[in-house]
N, C-alpha and C positions, 0 to 999 in steps of 0.2 A: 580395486577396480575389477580384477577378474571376478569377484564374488559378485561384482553386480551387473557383470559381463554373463557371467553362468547364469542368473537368473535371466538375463535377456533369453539368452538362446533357446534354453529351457521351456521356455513359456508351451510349447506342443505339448508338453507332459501337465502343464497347469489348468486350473479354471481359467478364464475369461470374463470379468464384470461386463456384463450388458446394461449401456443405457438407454432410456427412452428419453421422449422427449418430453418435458415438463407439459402441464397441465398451465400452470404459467408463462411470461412471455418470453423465457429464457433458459437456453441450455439446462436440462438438471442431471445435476451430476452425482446423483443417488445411486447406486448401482443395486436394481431391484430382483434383479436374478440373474445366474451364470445358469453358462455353457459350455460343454468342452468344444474344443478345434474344431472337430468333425462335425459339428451343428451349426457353426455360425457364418457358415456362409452358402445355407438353402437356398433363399431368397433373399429378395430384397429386404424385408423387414430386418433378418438376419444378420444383413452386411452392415444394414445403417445400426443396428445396436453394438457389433464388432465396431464399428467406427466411432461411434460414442463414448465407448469405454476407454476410446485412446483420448476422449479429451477429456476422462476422470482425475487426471492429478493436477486441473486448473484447481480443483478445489485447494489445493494446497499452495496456491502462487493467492494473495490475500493483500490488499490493504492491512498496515499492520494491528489497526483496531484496538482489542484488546487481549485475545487468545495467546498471548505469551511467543508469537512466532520475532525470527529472529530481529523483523522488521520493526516489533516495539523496543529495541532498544536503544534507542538513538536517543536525542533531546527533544522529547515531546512530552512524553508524560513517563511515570512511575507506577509499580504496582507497589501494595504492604508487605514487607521484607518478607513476612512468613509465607505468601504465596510461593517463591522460589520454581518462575517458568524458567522456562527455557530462556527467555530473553532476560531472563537476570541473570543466568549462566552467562551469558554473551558479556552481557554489560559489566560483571564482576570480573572479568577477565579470567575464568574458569572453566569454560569450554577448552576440551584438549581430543586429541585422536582416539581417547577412550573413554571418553563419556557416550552411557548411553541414555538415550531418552525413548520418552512415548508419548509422543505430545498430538498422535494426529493428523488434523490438519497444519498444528502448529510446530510441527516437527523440521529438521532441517531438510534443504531442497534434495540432495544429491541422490537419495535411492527412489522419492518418489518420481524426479525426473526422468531418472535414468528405468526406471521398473516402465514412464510410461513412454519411454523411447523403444524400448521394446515390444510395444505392445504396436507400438507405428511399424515398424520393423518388417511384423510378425501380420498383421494385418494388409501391408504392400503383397508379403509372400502368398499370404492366402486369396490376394483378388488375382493374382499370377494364374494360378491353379486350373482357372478356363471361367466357360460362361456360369454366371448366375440368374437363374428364373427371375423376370424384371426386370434387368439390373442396364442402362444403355450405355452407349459408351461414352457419353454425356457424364454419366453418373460418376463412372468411372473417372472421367479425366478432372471431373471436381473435387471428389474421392483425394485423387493420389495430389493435388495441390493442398488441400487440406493438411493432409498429412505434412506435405513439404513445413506449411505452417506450421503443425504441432513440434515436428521437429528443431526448428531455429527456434519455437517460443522455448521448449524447454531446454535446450541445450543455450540460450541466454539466460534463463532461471539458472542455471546453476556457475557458468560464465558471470555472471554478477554477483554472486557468494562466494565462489573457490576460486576464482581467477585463469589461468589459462586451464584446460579442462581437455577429456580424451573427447575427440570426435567421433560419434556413431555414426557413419552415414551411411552405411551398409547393413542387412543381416550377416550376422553372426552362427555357420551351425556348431553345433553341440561336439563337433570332431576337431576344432581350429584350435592347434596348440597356444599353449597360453603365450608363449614367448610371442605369438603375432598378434594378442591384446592389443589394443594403442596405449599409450600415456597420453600427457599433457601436450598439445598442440602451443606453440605460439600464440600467445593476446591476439597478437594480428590475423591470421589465419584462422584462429576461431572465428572473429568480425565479420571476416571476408566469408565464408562457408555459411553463416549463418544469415548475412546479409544477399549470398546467392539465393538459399532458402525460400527466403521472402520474397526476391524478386521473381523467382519463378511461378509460386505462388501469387502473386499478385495480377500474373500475368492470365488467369483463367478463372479464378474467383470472382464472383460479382460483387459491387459494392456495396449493396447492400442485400439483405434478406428480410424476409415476409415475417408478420410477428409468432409463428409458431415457428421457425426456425433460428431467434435472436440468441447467440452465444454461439452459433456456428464461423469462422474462418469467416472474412471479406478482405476482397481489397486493400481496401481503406484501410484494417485491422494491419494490416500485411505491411504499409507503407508506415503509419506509426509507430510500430514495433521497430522499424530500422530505423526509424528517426532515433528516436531512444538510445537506441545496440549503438550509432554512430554516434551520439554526443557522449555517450561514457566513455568510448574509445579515445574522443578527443582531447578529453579530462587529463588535468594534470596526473591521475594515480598510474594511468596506462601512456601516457602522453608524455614519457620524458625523466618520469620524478618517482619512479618505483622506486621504495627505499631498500628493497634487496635486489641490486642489480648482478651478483652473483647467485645469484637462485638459478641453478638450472639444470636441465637434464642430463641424465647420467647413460642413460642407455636407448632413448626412445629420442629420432630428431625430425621435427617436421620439414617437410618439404622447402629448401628454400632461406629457410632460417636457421638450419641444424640444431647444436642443443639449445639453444638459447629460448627462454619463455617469455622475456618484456622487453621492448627495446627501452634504450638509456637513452635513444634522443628526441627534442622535442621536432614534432611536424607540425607547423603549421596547417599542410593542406587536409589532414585530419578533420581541422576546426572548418573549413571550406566544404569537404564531402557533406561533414555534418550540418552546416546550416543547408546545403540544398536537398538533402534529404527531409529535413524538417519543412523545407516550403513546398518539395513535391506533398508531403503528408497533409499540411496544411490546407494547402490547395483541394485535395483529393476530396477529404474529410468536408469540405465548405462545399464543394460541387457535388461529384455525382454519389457522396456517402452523405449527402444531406444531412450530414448534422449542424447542430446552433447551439450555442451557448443556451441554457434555461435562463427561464426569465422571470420578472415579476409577473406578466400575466401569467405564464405557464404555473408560478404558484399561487395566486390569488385564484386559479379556477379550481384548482384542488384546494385551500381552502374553502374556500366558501361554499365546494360540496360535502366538505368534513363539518362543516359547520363549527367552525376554529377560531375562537376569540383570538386576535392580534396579541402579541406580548404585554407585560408591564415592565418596558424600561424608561426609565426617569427621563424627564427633561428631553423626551425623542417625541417627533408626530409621528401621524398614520404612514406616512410614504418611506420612513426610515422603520419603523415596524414591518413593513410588506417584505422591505428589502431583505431583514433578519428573516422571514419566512421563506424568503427566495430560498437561501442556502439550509434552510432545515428541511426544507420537503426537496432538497436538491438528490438530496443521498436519501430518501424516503418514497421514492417514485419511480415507474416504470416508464417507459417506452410510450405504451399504450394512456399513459397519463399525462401526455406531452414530454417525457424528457426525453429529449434528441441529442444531450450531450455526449453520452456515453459513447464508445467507440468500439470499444470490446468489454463484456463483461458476462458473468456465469452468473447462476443461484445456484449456490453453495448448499452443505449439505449440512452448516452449522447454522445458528440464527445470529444473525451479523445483525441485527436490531437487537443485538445483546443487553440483557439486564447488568449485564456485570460493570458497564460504564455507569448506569444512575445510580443516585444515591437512595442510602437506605431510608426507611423508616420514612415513607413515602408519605404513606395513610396508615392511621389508626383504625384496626381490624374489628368490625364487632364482636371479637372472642376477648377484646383488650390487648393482645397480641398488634405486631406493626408487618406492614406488605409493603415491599420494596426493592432494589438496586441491591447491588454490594460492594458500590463503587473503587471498583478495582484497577482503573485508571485515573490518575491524579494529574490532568499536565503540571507544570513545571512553569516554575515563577519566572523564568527565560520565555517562556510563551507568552506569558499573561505583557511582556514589556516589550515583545514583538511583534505582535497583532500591530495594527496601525488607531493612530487616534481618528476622530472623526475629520482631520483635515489630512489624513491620506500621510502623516510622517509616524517616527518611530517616538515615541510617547518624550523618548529621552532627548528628541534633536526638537521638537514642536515648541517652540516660545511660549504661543498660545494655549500651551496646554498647561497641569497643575505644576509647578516647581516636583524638583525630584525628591528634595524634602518635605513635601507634604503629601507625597502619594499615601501611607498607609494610614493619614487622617480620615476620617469620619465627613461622608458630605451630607450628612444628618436625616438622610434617606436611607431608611433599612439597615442601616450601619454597614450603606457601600461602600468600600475606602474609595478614593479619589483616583486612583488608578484604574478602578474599574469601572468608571464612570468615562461621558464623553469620549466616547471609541466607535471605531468601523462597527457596519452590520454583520460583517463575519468573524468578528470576538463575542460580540452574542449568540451566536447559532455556534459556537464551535465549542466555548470555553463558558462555565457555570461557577457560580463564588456565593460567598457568603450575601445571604440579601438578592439573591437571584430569584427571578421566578423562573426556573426548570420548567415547563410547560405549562398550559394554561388550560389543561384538563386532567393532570394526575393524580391529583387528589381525588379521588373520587367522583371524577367529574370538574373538580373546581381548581381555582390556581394553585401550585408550590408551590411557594416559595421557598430557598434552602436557609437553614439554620445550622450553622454550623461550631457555633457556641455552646448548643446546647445539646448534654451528652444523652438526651430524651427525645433528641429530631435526628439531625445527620452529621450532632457531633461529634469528638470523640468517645469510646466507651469501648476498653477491651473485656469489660464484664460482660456489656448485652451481645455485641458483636466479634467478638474474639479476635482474628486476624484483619477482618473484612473492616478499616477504616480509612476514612479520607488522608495522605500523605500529604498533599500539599497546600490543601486549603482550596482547591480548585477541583472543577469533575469536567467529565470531557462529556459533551453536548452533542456531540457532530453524528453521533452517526444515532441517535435517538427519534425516533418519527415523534411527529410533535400533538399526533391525536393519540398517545398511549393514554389508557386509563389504567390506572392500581385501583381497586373497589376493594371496600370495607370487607367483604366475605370471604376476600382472601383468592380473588380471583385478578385474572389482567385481560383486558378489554385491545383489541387493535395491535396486539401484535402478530408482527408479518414475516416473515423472508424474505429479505429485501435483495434487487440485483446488485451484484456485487461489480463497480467497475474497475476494470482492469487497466486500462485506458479510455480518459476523457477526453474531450476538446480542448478544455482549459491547460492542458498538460503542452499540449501543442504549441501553444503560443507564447509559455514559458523556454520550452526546449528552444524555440526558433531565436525568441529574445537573447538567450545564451550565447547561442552562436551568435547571433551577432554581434554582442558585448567581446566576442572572445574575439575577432576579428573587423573591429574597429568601426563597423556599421552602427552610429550612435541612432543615429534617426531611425535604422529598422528594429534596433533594440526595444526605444520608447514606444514605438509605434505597435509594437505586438506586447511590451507591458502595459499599456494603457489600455487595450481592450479587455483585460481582467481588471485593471484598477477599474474603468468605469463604470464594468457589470458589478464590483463591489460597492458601487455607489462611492468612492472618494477620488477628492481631486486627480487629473491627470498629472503625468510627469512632463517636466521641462528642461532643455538643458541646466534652467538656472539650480534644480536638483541635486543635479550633479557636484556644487560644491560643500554638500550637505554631507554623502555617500556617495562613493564611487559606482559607476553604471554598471557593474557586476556584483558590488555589496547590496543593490536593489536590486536585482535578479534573483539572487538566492534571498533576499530576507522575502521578495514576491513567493517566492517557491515554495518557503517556512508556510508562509499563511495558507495560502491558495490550498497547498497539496497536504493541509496537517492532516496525521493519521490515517494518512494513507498507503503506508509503505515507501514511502521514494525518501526521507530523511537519512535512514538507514544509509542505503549509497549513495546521496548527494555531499553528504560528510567527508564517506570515506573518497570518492572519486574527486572532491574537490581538495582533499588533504587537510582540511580543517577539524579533523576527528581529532587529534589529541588536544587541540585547545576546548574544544567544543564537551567531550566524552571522559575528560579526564577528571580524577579524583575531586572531589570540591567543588565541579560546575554545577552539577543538579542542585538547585535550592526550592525553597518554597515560605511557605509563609508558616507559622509557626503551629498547625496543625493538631500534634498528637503530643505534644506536653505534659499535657494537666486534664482534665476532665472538666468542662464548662466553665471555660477562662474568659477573663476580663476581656474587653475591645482591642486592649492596648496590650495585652500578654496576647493572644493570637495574633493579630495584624503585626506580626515584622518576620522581618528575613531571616530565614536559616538552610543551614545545608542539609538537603537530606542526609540523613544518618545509616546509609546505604555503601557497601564496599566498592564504590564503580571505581573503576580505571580503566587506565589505557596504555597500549603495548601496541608497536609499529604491528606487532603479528595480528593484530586483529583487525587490520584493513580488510584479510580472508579467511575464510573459515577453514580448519583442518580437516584432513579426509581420516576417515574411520583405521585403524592402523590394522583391521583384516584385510582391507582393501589394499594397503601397502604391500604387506604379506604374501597378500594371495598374485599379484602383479608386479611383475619386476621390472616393469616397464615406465609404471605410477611416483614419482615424487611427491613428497611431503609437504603442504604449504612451511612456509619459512621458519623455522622459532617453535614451531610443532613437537 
């Protein structure tokens, strides 16, 4: 901790990343030229670039996508063993207090957070310092809320990985002996401080901002953010049921709590804070942050200025094709394009319309050579049987759906198995299979379809493709804009930087449903999952439902779908205690993949484990701190088992 303490205080002796504002409708978080101290706070232009640069380590808080951060290793999808990110460190159960990495953006939270807690620090000290040419005190008092925000967002980025965590709430100078470092605060008291944060902040930010300012602090931003901080609080991992309840501090005691880091009893009124936090956010976000669910019109007007043939899925009409378009141009859309879902989000400084989710061997190159993906994310045959059917159940509870013996038959179309067939419009927009048409302009203009039988399209082939092959039989679709073209010359046509959300609307009405699943409001539970089920186009829920799966096993499998690959798996697992069932040895399976080189129908289509080292250890609820940082701070404990 002191070593990331010393870099805080430090920072007068460091550069400073200056940003500006994107040329896009969203925060950019490129940092395209420094400054030292003594320069950045001339003018006004000055200050807002110092100010920017404290919101440079959002690039590193990510949907977990594909980029290997820790947030892909949950039960969503796989990468091919020889990639070895970061998030198969995690998943392998092989991350320790001395592993080092260099991943990025996709590196672990705790020094960029804390590098850019410093930078908030350090930029309150310098708007201190007296007047700035420009600068009103308007600006100022939006300034230093802003920051309130940056600080609870990133001090919860890392509160959500390591668990109870030191609190920064002050600058640090360069003369504070280390013995007055902090340690770990109490779960609770983190909560509390960081849910002050926000409420101060929210108390002077506007709710919403103009489109050259989108990825700045709101409101609205400000009240989500605690909805969230509160429902994980209220979660059983912090709520009662920490499986090291001797974990605790040795020399450092918070205020109030002394050494103790997690209480051992459950609270109820926990679950109560947190649903009314989630209906003030709710509320906030529907009123005066004007945001809306996107919609079918919202994507039939950007198709049909894309000039976007509708998909080729079997046995579906036009109005169930729009619907799968909804959710492809959901996460392929700005602001200024109609999407009003978003609630906070950045453009990132990586291209999150990544190639690395499609698959390869897209188009045939006029050199004879092939232009394509490298399909580096594989969901996971647990996904492809938890998406919902087209009548809104879990494929395995739906009568009307195929017998569970004959899902990996052949429904004589494309050689779809039957499991992949008659299902919701967001298993087509999220998840791609054998006999899928992947987009309906990649080819060169014309349809995919994938092949994945054959080791001369996007089967397997460790000859033509080395590392780079499909694991599971499935590729992940979600976050692909669906006008990409691959052209025979070896070029790609419509690819973008797409905004990255941090917090949706959608997310809102899952968190609120929770709560009230967790405190016995059945009718507000349905009633806030049923406005995602019916934007998904399937039936609504009823209590009669309820004897199918219990109203909190539809919550979380809502959550599975709605929120895949988006980062929140990762600790909905862990906060809900379900990770050793979920992430243990033998759960990831898939379909029969990477065998043989251009196998039969019936040799690919069946079940098997991925052939991957995952397991799971109570210690990897939290991630360990780096054991310099132990060293260097004597105040700092060890996560558990570390």
């Amino acid at each position: 901790m002191m070593k990331t303490i010393s870099a805080i205080i430090s920072l007068g002796c460091l550069s400073l990343s200056l940003l500006v504002l994107s040329s896009c409708d969203y925060l950019d978080v490129v940092p395209p030229e420094t400054a030292t101290l003594d320069d950045v706070m001339r003018d006004k232009n000055d200050a807002l670039g110092f100010l920017y640069s404290c919101y440079s380590a959002t690039n590193y808080s990510q949907p977990c996508n594909n980029l290997g951060a820790v947030e892909s290793s949950a039960d969503e999808f796989v990468n091919p063993i020889l990639w070895g990110r970061l998030n198969q460190v995690v998943s392998w159960n092989q991350l320790s207090g001395t592993t080092t990495t260099n991943w990025g953006v996709a590196d672990l939270p705790w020094k960029s957070c804390y590098d850019a807690i410093g930078y908030c620090h350090m930029f309150l000290k310098t708007l201190e310092r007296g007047s700035i040419s420009g600068v009103t005190s308007t600006d100022v008092k939006r300034w230093k809320a802003e920051i309130s925000f940056l600080l609870a967002y990133y001090h919860f980025r890392v509160l959500e990985s390591y668990g109870p965590i030191p609190i920064i709430d002050h600058y640090y100078s360069q003369n504070t002996p280390k013995d007055e470092f902090p340690g770990r605060s109490h779960f609770d008291y983190c909560v509390k401080r960081i849910a002050e944060w926000l409420d101060e902040a929210a108390e002077v930010l506007p709710a919403t901002v103009p489109a050259t300012e989108l990825g700045r602090a709101t409101s609205v931003a400000c009240k989500a953010l605690k909805a969230r901080l509160l429902l994980y609080a209220a979660s059983p991992l912090w709520n009662g049921s920490f499986p090291f309840p001797d974990w605790k501090n040795q020399n450092f005691e918070t205020p109030g709590y002394g050494y103790e880091l997690v209480s051992s009893k459950y609270d109820r009124a926990k679950w109560e804070q947190a649903k009314a936090a989630c209906e003030e956010a709710l509320e906030m976000a529907l009123g005066v942050g004007k945001r809306e669910l996107f919609s079918v019109d919202d994507a039939e007007n950007l198709r049909q200025m894309q000039n976007i043939a509708l998909p080729d899925i079997p046995n579906t009409d036009d109005d169930f094709k729009k619907r799968v378009m909804l959710f492809r141009y959901l996460f392929a859309s700005t602001e200024a394009q109609g999407n009003k879902e978003t609630i906070w989000g950045v453009i990132p400084s990586y291209d999150n319309n990544s190639t690395d989710v499609m698959p390869h061997a897209i188009v045939e190159k006029n050199d004879g050579g092939v232009n394509g993906g490298v399909c580096a994310s594989s969901p996971v045959l647990y996904a492809a049987e938890h998406f919902y059917t087209r009548n809104g159940k879990l494929p395995a509870n739906d009568t009307k759906f195929y017998a569970q013996s004959a899902w990996f038959e052949n429904t004589g179309t494309r050689d779809i198995i039957k499991l992949n067939d008659r299902r919701e419009p967001r298993f087509y927009a999220t998840l791609s299979f054998d006999g899928d048409e992947y987009g309906p302009q990649y080819d060169n203009g014309s349809r995919f379809y994938v092949d994945l039988k054959n080791s001369k399209k996007q089967g397997y082939n460790p000859d033509r493709f080395n590392r780079d092959n499909c694991v599971t039989g499935y590729f992940l679709k979600k976050w692909a804009a669906p006008n990409i073209v691959w052209r025979a010359d070896g070029g790609l046509s419509n690819r973008v930087t797409l905004p990255m959300p941090l917090i949706r609307l959608s997310e809102l009405y899952l968190d609120l449903a929770e709560c009230c699943a967790a405190t016995d409001d059945t009718q507000g539970a349905l009633k806030n999952l049923n406005v995602v089920r019916e934007r998904a186009g399937i039936p609504v829920l009823t209590e009669a439902d309820l004897n199918q799966m219990s109203l909190m096993d539809w919550v979380r499998n809502e959550r599975y779908v709605e929120l895949f690959g988006e980062g929140h798996r990762y600790y909905d697992v862990r906060r809900w205690m379900t990770a050793p069932d979920r992430l243990k040895a033998g759960a990831r399976e898939g379909l029969n993949a990477i065998e043989k080189k251009d196998p039969s129908f019936s040799e690919f289509n069946r079940r098997v484990k991925v052939d991957q080292p995952f397991q799971w250890d109570d210690r990897m609820y939290i991630l360990p701190v780096n054991v310099d940082e132990i060293y260097s701070n004597p105040q700092l404990v060890q996560a558990p088992n570390y």
